[in-house]
C-alpha positions as CSV (number, residue, x, y, z in Angstrom):
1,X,94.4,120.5,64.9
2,X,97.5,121.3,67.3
3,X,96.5,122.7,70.3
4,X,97.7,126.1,71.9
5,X,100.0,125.3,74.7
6,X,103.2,124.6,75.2
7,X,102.3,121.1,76.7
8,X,99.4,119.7,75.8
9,X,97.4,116.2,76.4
10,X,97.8,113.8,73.3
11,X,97.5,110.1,73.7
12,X,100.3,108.7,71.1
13,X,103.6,109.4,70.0
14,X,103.3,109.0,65.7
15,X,102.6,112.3,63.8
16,X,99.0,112.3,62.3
17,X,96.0,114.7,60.8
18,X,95.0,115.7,65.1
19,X,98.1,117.6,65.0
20,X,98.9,118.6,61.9
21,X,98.8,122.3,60.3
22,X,98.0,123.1,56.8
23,X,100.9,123.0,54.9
24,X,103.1,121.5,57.6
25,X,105.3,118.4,56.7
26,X,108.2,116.5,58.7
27,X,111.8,117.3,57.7
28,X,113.4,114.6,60.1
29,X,112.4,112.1,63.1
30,X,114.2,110.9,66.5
31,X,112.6,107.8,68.3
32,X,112.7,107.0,71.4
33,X,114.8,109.1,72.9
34,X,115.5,111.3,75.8
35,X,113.6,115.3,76.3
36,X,113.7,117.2,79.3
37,X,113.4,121.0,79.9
38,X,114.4,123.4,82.9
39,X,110.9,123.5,84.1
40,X,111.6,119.2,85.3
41,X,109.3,117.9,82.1
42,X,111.4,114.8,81.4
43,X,110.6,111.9,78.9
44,X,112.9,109.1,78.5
45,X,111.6,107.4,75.6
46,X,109.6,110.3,73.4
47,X,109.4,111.1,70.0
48,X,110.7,113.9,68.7
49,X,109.6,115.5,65.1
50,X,111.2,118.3,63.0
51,X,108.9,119.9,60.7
52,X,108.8,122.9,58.7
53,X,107.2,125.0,61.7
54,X,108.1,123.6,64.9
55,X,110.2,121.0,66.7
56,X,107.8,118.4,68.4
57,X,108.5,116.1,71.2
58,X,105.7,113.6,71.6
59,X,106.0,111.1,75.0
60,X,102.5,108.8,75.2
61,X,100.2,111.0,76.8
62,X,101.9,114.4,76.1
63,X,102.7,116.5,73.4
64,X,105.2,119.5,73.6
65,X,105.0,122.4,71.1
66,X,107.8,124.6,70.1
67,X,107.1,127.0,67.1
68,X,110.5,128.2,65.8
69,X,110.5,131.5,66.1
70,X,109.8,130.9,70.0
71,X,113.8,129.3,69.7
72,X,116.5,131.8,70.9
73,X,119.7,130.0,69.9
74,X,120.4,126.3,69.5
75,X,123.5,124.6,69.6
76,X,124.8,121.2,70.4
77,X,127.1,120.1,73.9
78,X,129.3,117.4,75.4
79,X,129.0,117.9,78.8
80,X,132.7,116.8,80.4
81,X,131.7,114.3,82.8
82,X,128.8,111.9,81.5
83,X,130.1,112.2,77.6
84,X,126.8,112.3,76.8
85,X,125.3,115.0,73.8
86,X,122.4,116.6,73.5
87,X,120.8,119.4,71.5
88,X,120.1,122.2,73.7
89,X,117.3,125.1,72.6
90,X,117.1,127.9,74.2
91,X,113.8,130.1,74.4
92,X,112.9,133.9,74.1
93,X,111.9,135.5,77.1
94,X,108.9,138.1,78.2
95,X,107.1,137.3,74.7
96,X,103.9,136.1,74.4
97,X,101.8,134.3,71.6
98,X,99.5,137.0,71.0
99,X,102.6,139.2,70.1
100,X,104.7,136.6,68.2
101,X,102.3,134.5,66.8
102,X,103.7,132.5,63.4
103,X,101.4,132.8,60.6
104,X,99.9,128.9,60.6
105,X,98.8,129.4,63.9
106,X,97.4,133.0,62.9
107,X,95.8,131.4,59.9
108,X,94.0,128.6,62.4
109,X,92.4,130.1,65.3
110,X,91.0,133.1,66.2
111,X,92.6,136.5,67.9
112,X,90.7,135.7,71.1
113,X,92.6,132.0,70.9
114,X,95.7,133.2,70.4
115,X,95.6,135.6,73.1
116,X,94.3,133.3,76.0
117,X,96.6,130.4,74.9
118,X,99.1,129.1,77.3
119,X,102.4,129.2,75.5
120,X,104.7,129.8,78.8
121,X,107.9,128.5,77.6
122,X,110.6,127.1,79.9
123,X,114.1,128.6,80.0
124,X,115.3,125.9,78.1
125,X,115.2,122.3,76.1
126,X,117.3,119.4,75.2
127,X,117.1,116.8,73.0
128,X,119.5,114.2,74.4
129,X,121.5,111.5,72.6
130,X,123.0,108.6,73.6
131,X,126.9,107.6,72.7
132,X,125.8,105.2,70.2
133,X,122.9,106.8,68.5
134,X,124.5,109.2,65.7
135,X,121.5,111.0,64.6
136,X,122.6,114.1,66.9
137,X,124.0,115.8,63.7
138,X,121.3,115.4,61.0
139,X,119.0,116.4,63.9
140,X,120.4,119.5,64.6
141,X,121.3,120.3,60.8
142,X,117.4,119.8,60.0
143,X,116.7,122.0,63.2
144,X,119.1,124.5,61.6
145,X,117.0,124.0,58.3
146,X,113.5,124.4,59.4
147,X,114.5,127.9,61.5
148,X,116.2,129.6,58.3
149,X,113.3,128.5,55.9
150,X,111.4,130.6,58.1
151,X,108.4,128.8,56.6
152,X,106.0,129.2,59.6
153,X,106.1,133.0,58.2
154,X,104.2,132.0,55.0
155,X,100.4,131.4,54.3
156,X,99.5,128.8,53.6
157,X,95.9,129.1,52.9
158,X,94.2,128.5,49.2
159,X,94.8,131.5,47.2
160,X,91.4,132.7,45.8
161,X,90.7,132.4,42.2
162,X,91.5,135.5,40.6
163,X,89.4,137.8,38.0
164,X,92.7,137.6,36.0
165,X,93.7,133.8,36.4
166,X,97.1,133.8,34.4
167,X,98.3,136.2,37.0
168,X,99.7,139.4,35.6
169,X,99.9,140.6,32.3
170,X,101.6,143.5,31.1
171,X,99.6,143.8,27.8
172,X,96.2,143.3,29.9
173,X,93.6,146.3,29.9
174,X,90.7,146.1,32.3
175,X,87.8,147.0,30.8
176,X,87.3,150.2,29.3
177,X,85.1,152.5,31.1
178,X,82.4,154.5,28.8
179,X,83.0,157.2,28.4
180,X,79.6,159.7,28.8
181,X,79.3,163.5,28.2
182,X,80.2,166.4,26.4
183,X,82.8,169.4,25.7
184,X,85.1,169.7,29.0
185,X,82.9,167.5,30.8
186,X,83.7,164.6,28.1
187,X,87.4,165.7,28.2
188,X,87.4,165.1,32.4
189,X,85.3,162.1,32.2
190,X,88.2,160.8,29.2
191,X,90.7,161.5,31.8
192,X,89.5,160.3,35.3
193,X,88.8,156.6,33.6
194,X,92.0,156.8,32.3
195,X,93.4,157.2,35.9
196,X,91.2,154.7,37.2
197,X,92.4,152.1,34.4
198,X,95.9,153.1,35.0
199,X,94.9,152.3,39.3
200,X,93.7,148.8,38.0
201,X,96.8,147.7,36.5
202,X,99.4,148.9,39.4
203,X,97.1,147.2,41.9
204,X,97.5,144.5,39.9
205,X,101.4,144.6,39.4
206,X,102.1,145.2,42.8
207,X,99.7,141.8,43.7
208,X,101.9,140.3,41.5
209,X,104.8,141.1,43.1
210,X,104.0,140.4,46.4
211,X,102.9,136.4,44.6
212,X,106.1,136.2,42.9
213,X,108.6,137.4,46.4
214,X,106.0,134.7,48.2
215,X,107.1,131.8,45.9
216,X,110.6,132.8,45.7
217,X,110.3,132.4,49.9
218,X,109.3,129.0,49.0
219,X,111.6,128.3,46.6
220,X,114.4,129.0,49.0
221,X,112.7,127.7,51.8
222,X,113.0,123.9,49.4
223,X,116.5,124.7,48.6
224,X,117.3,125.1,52.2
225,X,116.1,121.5,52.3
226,X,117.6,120.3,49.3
227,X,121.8,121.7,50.5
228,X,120.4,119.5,53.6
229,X,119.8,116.9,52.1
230,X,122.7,116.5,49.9
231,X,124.8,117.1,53.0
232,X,123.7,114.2,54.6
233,X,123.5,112.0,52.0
234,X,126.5,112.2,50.3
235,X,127.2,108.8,49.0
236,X,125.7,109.9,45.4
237,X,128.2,111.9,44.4
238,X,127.2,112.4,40.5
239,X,123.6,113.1,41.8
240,X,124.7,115.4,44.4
241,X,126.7,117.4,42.3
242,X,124.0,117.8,39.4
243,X,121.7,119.4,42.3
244,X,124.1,121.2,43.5
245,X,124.9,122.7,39.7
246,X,121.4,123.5,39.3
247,X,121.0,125.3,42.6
248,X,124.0,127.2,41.8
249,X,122.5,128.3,38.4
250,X,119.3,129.9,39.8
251,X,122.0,132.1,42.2
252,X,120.7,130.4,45.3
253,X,123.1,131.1,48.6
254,X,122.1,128.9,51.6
255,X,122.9,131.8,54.2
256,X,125.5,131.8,56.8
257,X,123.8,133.5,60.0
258,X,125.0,134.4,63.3
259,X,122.7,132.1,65.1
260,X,124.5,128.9,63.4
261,X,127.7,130.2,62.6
262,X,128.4,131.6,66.3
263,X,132.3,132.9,66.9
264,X,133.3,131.9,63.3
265,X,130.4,134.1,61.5
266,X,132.7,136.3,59.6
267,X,135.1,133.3,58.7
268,X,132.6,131.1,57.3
269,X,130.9,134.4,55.8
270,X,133.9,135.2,54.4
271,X,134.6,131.2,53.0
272,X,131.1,132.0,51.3
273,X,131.9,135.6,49.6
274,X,135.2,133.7,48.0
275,X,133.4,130.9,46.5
276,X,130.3,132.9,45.6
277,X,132.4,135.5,43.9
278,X,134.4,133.0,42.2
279,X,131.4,131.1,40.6
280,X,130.1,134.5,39.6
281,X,133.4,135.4,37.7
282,X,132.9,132.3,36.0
283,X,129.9,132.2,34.8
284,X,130.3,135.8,34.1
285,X,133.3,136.0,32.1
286,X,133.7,139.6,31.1
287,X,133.1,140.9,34.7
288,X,136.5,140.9,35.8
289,X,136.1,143.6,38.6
290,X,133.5,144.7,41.1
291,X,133.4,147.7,43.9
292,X,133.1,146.1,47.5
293,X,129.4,148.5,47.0
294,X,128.0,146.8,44.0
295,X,129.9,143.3,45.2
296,X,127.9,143.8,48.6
297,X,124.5,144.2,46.3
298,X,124.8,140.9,44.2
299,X,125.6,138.8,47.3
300,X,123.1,140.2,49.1
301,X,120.5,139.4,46.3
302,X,121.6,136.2,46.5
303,X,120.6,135.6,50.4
304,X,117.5,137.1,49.1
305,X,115.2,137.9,52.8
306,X,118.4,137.0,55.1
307,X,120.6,139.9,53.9
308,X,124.3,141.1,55.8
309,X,124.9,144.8,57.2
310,X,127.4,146.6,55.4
311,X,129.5,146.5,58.4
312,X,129.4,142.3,58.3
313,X,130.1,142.6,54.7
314,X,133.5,144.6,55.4
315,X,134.4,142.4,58.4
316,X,134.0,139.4,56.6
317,X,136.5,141.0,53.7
318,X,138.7,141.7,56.4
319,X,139.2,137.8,57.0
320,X,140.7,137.6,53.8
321,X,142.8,140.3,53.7
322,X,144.3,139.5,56.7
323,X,145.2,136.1,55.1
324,X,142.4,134.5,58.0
325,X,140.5,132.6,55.3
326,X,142.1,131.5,51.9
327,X,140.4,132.6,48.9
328,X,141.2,133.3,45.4
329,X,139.7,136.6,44.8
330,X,142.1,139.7,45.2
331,X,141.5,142.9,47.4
332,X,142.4,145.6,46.4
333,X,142.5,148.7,48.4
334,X,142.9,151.8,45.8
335,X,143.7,154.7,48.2
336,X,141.3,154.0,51.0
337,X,138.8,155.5,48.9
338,X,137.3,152.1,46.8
339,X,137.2,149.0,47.6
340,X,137.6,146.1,44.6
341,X,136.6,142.7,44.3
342,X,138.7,141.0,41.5
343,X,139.2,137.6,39.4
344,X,142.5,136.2,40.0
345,X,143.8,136.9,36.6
346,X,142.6,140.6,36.7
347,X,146.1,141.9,38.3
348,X,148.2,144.9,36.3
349,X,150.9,142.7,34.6
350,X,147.8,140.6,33.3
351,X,145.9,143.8,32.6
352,X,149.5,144.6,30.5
353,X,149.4,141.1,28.6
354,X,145.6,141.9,27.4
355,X,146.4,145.6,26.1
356,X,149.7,144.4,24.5
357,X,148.1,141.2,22.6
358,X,144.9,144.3,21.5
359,X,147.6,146.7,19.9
360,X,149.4,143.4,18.5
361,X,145.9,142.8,16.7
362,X,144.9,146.4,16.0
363,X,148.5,147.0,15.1
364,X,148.4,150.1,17.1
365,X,151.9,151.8,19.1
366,X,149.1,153.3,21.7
367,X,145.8,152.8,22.7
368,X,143.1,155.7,23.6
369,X,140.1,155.4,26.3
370,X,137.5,153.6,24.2
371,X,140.1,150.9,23.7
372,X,140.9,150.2,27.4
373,X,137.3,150.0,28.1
374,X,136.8,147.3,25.4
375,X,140.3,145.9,26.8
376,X,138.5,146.1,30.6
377,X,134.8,145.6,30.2
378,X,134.2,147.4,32.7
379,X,130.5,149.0,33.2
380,X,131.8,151.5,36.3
381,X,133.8,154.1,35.0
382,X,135.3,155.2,38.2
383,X,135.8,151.7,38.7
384,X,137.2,152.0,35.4
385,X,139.3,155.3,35.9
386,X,140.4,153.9,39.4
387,X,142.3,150.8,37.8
388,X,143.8,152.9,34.8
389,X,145.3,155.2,37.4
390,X,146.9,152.3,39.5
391,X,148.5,151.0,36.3
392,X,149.5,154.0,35.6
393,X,151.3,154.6,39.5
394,X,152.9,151.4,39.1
395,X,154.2,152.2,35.7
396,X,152.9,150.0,33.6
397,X,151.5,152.2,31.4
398,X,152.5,155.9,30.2
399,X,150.2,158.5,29.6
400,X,150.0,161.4,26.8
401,X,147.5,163.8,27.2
402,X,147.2,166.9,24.9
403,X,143.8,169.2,23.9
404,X,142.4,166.5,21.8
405,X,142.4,163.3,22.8
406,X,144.2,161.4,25.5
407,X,146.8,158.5,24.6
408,X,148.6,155.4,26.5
409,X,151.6,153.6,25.7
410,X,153.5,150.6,26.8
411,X,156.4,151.6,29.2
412,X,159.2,150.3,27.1
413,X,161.9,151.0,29.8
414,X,160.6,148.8,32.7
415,X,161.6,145.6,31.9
416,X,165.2,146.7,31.7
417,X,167.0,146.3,35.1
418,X,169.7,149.0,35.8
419,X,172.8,147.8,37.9
């Protein structure tokens, strides 16, 4: 079991059951190579492991911890003069163990540990990498990995068995209390073991719950690993593209964060809300329109935990608007007052093709409300209202509205040109 200090004595450099935490496996592995830190530690020939909870840099005779939720900001350098890169990682400042202590170390050693351990971190770290050795980036993409699984925030203890083993079950009834007395007394009695049957079964849903949002943690946390590996081992390419399909299916978005994505966050988040909302017009075929409000809801879903502000959600639209990213969705702007996230094809004059080819088939000369919203699919109806009205502003349509009902036609007159 891993000691609690930043540097600790350990007399070899190969990753084994001494140090090893419950659930805690290697993502990726430099040898013999170079480690120092602001505080003069310097190894020139160490190992360094990335697992799913820490980076950890093992020299001979030493072993130096660093959980990642200690890491401030990581990035990778060239300095101008030697040519020379290294991975630099940058540590939080003013915190302690005891008040940012990852759950495998919680879950291994007790509160009085934890709060005399010597975790004093330096200002810095770097993992240095010699001109010829070209593991620099799969290092620093499986550093990038193991801090966004965030993994070193789950349990990973045994789960006790459970009175109800198949976990849930909707149609389960604890059993029945009996039911004792008589008159009003019976009546009461009826009721308060109803109430405590009825206590059973939401404590027992929200359990549930909190299993089920635990395992989709997981599953994310092995999809962050899988997009890693397919990135870095892209010689497969039938392989790679059948994982990738799969991953796509189950709505999994590997997150674009601040931390990795530094001055080009909202460009690269906006690269991701194109292609997202183009794989979801897709596979969603009569969804042809979205407002930027229930757009911001599905894409956030689909970061699950690492979701955007509203503000980085409009900022990152803003790249394509202003024609900073290419994309394929359209923009639209309906009076500074909604927002809408569209499929290429969903423009007014291809609006106009789909209402002309319904009234060919219905043999209709106008068309009423219900049949524009079987023309639109659209579930909003002030999404709904919001595109009939722009149609109607650019004149692509004519309105007729009397007591009864309310009627639209085909403007006849706009394709002629007047000279």
């Amino acid at each position: 079991m891993s000691q609690l200090n930043y540097i600790y004595t350990f007399a070899g450099k190969s990753f084994n059951d001494q140090i090893k935490y419950p659930g805690e496996r290697i993502l990726y592995k430099n040898e013999n190579i170079k480690f120092e830190d602001s505080n003069e530690n310097k190894h020139y020939e160490a190992n360094v492991f990335y697992t799913n909870f820490r980076v950890l840099c093992l020299t001979g005779h030493t072993a130096i911890d660093i959980p990642y939720n200690f890491i401030y900001n990581h990035f990778t350098k060239t300095p101008i003069f030697s040519g020379r890169k290294y991975i630099q990682i940058d540590f939080k400042q003013g915190i302690t163990l005891a008040s940012c202590c990852p759950m495998y170390i919680r879950e291994n050693f007790t509160p009085e540990q934890i709060q005399s351990a010597n975790f004093s971190f330096p200002k810095y770290a770097q993992i240095k990498f010699s001109d010829k050795n070209a593991d620099m980036e799969k290092s620093y993409q499986f550093l990038q990995t193991g801090i966004r699984a965030k993994e070193y925030e789950l349990s990973h203890k045994p789960k006790p068995a459970q009175e109800n083993p198949g976990g849930f079950n909707p149609n389960y009834l604890p059993p029945q209390p009996k039911v004792t007395g008589l008159g009003m007394d019976r009546v009461k009695n009826m009721m308060r073991g109803k109430l405590e049957t009825q206590n059973q079964m939401i404590q027992g849903a929200f359990t549930d719950i909190n299993s089920l949002r635990q395992n989709a943690e997981q599953m994310i946390a092995i999809a962050s690993q899988i997009r890693s590996k397919i990135a870095n081992n892209p010689s497969n390419k039938s392989e790679n593209d059948e994982i990738n399909s799969v991953l796509s299916k189950i709505g999994f978005v590997d997150p674009i964060t601040k931390e990795v994505a530094g001055s080009e966050y909202y460009v690269k988040l906006g690269e991701q809300i194109n292609s997202f909302f183009m794989d979801y017009f897709s596979k969603n075929p009569d969804t042809k329109a979205l407002t930027l409000i229930d757009a911001y809801c599905l894409y956030n879903r689909a970061r699950t935990g690492n979701t955007i502000s509203p503000k980085d959600m409009k900022q990152a639209i803003k790249q394509l608007t202003d024609g900073k990213v290419m994309h394929d969705i359209i923009i639209k702007n309906f009076n500074n007052e909604m927002i809408v996230i569209q499929t290429p094809e969903f423009s007014g004059k291809n609006i106009l093709v789909l209402i002309k080819k319904f009234m060919q088939e219905k043999k209709q000369s106008h068309i009423d409300m219900k049949d524009l919203s079987n023309i639109l699919h659209i579930e909003n109806v002030l999404l709904e209202k919001t595109i009939i009205e722009d149609m109607l502003n650019q004149g692509l349509i004519l309105i007729d509205e009397s007591d009864l009902e309310v009627r639209y036609y085909l403007n006849i007159i706009l394709p002629y040109q007047l000279k």
